[in-house]
VOMIMAR-607986 format. One record per residue (C-alpha): residue number from 1; x, y, z; chain. Coordinates in steps of 0.5 Angstrom, whole numbers. Layout:
REM residues N
NUM:X:Y:Z:A
...
END
This chain:
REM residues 416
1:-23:87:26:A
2:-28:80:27:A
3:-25:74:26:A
4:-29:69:22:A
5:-27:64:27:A
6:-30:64:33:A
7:-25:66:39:A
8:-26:63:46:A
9:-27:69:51:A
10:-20:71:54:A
11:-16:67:48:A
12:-9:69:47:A
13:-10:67:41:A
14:-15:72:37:A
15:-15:75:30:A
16:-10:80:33:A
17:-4:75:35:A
18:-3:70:30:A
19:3:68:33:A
20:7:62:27:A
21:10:55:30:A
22:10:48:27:A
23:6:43:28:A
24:4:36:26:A
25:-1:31:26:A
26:-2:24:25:A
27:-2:25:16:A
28:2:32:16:A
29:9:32:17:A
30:13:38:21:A
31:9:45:18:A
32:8:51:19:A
33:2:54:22:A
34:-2:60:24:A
35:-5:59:31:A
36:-13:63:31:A
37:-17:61:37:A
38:-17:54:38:A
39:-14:53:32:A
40:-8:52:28:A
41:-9:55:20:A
42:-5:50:15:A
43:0:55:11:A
44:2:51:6:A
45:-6:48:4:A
46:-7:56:2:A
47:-2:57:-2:A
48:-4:50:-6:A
49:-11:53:-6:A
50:-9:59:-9:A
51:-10:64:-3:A
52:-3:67:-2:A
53:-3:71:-9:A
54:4:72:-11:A
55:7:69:-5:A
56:4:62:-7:A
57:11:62:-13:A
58:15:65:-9:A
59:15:62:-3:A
60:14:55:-5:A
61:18:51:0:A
62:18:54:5:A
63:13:52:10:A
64:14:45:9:A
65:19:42:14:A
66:21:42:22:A
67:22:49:23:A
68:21:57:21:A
69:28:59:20:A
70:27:58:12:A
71:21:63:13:A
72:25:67:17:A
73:31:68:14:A
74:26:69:6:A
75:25:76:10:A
76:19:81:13:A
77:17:81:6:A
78:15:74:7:A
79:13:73:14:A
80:8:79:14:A
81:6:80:9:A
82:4:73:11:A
83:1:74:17:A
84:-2:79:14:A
85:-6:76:9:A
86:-8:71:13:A
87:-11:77:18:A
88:-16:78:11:A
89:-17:72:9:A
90:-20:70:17:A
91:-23:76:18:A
92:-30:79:16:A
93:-29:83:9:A
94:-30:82:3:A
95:-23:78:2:A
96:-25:73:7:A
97:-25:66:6:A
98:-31:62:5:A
99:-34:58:11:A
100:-34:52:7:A
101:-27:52:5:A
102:-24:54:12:A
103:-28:49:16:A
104:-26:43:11:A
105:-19:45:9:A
106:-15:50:12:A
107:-16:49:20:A
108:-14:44:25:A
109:-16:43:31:A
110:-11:45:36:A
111:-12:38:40:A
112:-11:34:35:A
113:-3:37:33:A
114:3:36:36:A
115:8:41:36:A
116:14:42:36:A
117:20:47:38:A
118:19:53:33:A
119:26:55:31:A
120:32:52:30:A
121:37:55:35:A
122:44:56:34:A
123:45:59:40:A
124:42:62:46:A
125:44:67:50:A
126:40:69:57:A
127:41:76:60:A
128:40:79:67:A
129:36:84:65:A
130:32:85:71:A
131:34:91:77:A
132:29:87:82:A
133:31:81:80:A
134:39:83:81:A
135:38:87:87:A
136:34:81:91:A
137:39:76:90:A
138:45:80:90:A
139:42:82:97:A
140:41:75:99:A
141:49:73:97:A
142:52:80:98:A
143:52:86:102:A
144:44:87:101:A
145:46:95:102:A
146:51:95:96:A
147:47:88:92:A
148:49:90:85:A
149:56:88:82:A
150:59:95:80:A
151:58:93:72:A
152:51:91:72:A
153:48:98:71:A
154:53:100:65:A
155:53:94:61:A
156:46:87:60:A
157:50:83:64:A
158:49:76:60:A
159:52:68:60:A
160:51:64:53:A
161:48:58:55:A
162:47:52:51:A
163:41:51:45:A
164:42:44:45:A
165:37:44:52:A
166:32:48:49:A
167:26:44:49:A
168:18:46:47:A
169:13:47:52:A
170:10:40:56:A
171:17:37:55:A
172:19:33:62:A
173:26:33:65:A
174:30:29:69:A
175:32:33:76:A
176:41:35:75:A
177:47:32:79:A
178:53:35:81:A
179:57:38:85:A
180:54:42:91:A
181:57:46:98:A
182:52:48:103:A
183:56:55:107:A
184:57:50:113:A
185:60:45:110:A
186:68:44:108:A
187:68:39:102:A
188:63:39:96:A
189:58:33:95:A
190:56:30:88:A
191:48:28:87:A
192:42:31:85:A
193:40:38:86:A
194:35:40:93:A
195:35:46:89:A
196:30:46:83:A
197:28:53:81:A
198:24:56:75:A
199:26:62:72:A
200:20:67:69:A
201:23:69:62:A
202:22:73:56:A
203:26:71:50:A
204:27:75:42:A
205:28:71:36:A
206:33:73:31:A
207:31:75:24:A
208:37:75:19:A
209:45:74:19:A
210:50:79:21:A
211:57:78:19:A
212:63:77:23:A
213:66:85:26:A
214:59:88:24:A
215:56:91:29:A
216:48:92:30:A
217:46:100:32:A
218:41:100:38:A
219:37:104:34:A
220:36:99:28:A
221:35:92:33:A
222:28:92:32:A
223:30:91:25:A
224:34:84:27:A
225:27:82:31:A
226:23:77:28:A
227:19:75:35:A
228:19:73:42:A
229:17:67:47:A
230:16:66:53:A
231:21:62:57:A
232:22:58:63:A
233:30:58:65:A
234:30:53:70:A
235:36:53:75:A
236:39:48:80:A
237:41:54:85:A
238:45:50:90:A
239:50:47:83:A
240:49:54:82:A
241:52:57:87:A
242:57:53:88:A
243:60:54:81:A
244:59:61:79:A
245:65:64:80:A
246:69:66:77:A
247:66:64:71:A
248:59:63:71:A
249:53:59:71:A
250:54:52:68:A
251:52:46:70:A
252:46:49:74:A
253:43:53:67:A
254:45:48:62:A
255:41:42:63:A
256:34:45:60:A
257:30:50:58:A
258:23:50:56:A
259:21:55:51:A
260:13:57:48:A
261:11:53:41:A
262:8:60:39:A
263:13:65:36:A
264:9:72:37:A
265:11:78:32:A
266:14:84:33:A
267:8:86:29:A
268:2:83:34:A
269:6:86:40:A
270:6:94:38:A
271:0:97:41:A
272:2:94:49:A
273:10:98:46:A
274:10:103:52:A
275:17:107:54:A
276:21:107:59:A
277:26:112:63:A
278:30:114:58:A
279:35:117:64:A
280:39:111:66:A
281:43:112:71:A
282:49:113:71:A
283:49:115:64:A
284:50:109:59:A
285:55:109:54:A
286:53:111:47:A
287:53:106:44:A
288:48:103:49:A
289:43:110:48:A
290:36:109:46:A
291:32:114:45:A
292:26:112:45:A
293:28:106:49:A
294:22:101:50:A
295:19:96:52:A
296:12:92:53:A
297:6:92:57:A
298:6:84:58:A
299:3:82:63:A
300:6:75:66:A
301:5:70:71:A
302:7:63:74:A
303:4:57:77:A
304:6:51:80:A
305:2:45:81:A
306:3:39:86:A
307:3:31:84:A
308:-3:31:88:A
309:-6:36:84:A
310:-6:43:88:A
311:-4:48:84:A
312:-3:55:86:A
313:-1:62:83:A
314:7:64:86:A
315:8:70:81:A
316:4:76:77:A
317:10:80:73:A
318:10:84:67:A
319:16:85:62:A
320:15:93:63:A
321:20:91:70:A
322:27:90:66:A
323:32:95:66:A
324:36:94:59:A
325:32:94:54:A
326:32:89:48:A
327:36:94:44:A
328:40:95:48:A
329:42:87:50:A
330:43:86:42:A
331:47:92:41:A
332:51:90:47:A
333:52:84:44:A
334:54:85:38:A
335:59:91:39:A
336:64:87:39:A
337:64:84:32:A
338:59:78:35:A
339:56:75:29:A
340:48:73:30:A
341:44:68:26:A
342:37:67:24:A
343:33:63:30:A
344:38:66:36:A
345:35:66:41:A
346:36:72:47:A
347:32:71:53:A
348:31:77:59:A
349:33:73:64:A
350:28:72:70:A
351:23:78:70:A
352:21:81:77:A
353:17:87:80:A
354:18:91:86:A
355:12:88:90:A
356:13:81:94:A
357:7:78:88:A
358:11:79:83:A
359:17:75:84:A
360:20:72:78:A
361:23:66:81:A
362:23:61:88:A
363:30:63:90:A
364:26:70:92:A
365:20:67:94:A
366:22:64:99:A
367:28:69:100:A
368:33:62:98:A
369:28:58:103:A
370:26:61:109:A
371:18:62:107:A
372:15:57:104:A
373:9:57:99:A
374:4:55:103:A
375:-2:51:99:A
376:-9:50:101:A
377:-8:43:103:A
378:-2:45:108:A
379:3:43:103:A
380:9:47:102:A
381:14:48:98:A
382:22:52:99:A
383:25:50:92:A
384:21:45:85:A
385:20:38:87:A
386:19:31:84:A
387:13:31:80:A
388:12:38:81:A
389:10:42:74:A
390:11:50:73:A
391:7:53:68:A
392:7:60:65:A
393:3:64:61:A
394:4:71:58:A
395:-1:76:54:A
396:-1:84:53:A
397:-8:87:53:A
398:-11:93:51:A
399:-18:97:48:A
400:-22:90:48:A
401:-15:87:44:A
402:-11:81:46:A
403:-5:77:45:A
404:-1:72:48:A
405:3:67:48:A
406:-1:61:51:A
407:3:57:56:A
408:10:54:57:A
409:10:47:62:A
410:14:43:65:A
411:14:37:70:A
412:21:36:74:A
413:22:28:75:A
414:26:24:79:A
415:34:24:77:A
416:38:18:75:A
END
């Protein structure tokens, strides 16, 4: 395929991805859109022009309002067909739209929107899916010769976490308080967090209810799958810390996280599908075996940049690290009758690689702040600053075809 728009070199959004979110302008309110290079396709102006064929009735209402959910929940008859349409409307061939009616009607320039969080979440749940990630800090806060807890190889350990802090890319937040109790001292103090961290994710989309006591077989979860995000869970590691057990995290996880405005299909992510090891050890209960099991060659990254403007890359990971696949973490999930509705969001938890650049997170980075990351004007930072910002980026390539998510930023400010 050759789009009839012109794709800047290395966009993540090529004629390949065409990843939904909502966006709205200065006359438009929230609507659904289709990123495509350095624009945003209007959904709902093709379907009063007369492009969508038998979808233009059938889904009417659908692509106008604040989030997907009502086009995800209409079903993969709608939203691939969709996106397919879209493809050969935007494509070289005979059914490709006119140059005049794209230019006039159909495309918006991408910076001349604002966007908006795309789904509307229910509920969120973060796994700790990440064997490398699990071992470094386990080696940091246990015995680095046993780092793992005796449960993490035979169940994806996960916390729900708290949806109504779930924010859209470039969303600032303001730095948490709480309790805190460094090792050395005897007593916990109140104040703002001197442990601000990221958390380098991926996240999937839910794409249809379930009923309460049903279960998602391992096999089938790709079928509940509507399309992922890229996540960063920030995580204040001293309230953490501090708090965790018996429970788990709570204050240190639960007062933001910032998602990508671009949801990517399943469908965009199948060429970069590669399988991992099917033998995990030790064997997994049956209702956890995947055969094939697989994951995605995702290539992510992390960069933090300075108040003063210095900026420098601190990770490059791939999804392909994970150890608990994404079926496994739905079936897990759901084997115990655990209802899912359209727009759950279930994220990776922080994804790390074997090698010291592929560290997901500042608490392995820095090895809990003992290595500071030293940038080039000799500034250096153990944990996130005030006025620091965190931007993510992630994107599968393959054959000359790209696809990505585009970035998730967000700036720490002062806390009050």
């Amino acid at each position: 395929m050759k789009s009839i728009v012109t794709i800047p070199e290395n966009s993540d959004f090529s004629i390949h991805n065409l990843p939904f979110g909502i966006f709205s302008t200065r006359n438009l309110s929230p609507r659904t859109g289709i990123r495509l290079g350095d624009f945003i396709i209007h959904i709902e102006e093709l379907r009063i022009a007369g492009h969508l064929g038998d979808m233009e009735w059938k889904y009417e209402h659908l692509f106008v309002g604040p989030s997907l959910n009502p086009m995800i929940e209409a079903g993969p008859d709608c939203w691939r067909r969709l996106r397919n349409r879209v493809q050969e409307l935007f494509s070289e061939g005979e059914n490709q739209i006119s140059k005049r009616e794209k230019t006039d009607r159909f495309l918006i320039p991408a910076e001349q929107a604002a966007m908006h969080l795309p789904v509307q979440i229910g509920d969120y749940t973060d796994f700790y899916s990440s064997e490398y990630h699990a071992a470094n800090v386990g080696a940091m806060f246990r015995d680095p010769q046993n780092p793992l807890l005796p449960n993490w190889k035979h169940i994806p350990v996960g916390y729900h976490g708290r949806s109504s802090s779930i924010v859209v890319s470039g969303t600032d937040f303001i730095r948490p308080m709480g309790q805190i109790k460094p090792p050395a001292d005897e007593l916990p103090s109140f104040g703002p967090s001197r442990q601000m961290d990221l958390e380098l994710e991926t996240a999937f989309i839910i794409s249809k209810n379930t009923q309460m006591g049903s279960r998602i077989p391992v096999q089938e979860a790709e079928d509940y799958i509507f399309g992922m995000v890229l996540l960063n869970d920030w995580s204040a590691r001293d309230l953490q810390s501090w708090e965790y057990v018996p429970l788990g995290p709570f204050l240190g996880k639960n007062f933001c996280s910032s998602m990508s405005v671009w949801v990517v299909t399943m469908d965009a992510l199948a060429p970069f599908r590669v399988e991992m090891p099917e033998n995990q050890t030790p064997e997994v209960q049956p209702y956890l075996k995947q055969s094939p099991r697989w994951t995605y060659d995702l290539h992510l990254e992390a960069e933090m940049i300075l108040p003063g403007g210095q900026r420098k890359l601190i990770c490059k990971t791939n999804q392909k690290y994970l150890y608990w696949s994404m079926n496994q973490q739905l079936a897990h999930h759901t084997v115990n009758g655990c209802p899912m509705r359209t727009g759950d969001l279930l994220a990776s938890g922080t994804i790390s690689g074997p090698s010291p650049d592929s560290l997901g997170c500042l608490l392995e980075i820095t090895k809990r702040g003992q290595y500071p990351v030293i940038f080039e004007d000799g500034s250096c930072r153990t944990f996130i600053e005030d006025g620091d910002t965190i931007v993510l980026r992630g994107h599968g390539e393959k054959n000359g075809i790209r696809v990505g998510f585009g970035e998730v930023a967000g700036k720490c400010l002062p806390a009050v």
